[in-house]
N, C-alpha and C positions, 0 to 999 in steps of 0.2 A: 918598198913598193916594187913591184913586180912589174919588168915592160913587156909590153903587148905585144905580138908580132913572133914567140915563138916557134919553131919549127922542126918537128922531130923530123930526124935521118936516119934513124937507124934503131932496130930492138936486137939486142946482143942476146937477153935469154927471157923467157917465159917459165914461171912455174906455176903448174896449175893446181898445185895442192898447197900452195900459199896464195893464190890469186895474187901473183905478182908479175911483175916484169920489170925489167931492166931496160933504160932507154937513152938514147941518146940526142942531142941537142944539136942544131948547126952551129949554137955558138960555142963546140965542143963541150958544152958540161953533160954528165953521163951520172945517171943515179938512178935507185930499184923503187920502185913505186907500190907500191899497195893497195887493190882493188876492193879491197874487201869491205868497204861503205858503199860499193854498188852492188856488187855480189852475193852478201850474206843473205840478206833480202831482197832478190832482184824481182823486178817486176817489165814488163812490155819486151821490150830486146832482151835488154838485157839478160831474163829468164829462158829465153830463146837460145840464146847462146850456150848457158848451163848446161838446159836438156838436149842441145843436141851434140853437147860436147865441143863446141866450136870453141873455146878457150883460148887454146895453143894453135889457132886459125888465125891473131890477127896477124894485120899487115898496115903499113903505111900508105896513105892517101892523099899524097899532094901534100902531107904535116899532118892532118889528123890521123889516130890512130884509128883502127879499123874492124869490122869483123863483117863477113858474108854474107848476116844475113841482114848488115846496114845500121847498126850499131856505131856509131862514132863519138869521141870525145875528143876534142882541139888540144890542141899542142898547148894552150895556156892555161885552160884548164888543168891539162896532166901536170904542167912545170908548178901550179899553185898550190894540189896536192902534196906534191914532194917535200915544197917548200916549207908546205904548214906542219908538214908532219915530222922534220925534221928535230 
């Protein structure tokens, strides 16, 4: 099980022709994530982001990840991803 309260620090790299990124964790764990179940078919923000190419735009928000035009998804969310896709 997976504890709550994760908190990302840091994106080491973005690729936007994998819809991926690279992330890292305060509790130093550090691993590349895969977007692509939001992305392939994106719908509301998410699609926002595609078309206006804001991709390799995010940024960190206090731990959630981020994009400009208000897109976010929590640091536990992301770390549950990685997890399960492992």
């Amino acid at each position: 099980m997976t504890n709550l309260g994760n908190k990302l620090v840091k994106i080491h790299s973005v690729s936007e022709d994998n819809i991926s990124l690279t992330l890292e964790f305060a509790d130093g764990f550090s691993s590349s994530v895969s977007l692509r179940h939001i992305f392939d078919a994106p719908q509301g923000l998410a699609a926002e982001v595609l078309k206006g190419q804001m991709f390799s735009k995010c940024y960190l928000e206090s731990g959630p990840l981020a994009w400009p035009n208000g897109l976010e998804f929590c640091a536990d969310s992301v770390r549950l991803w990685i997890e399960t896709s492992e």
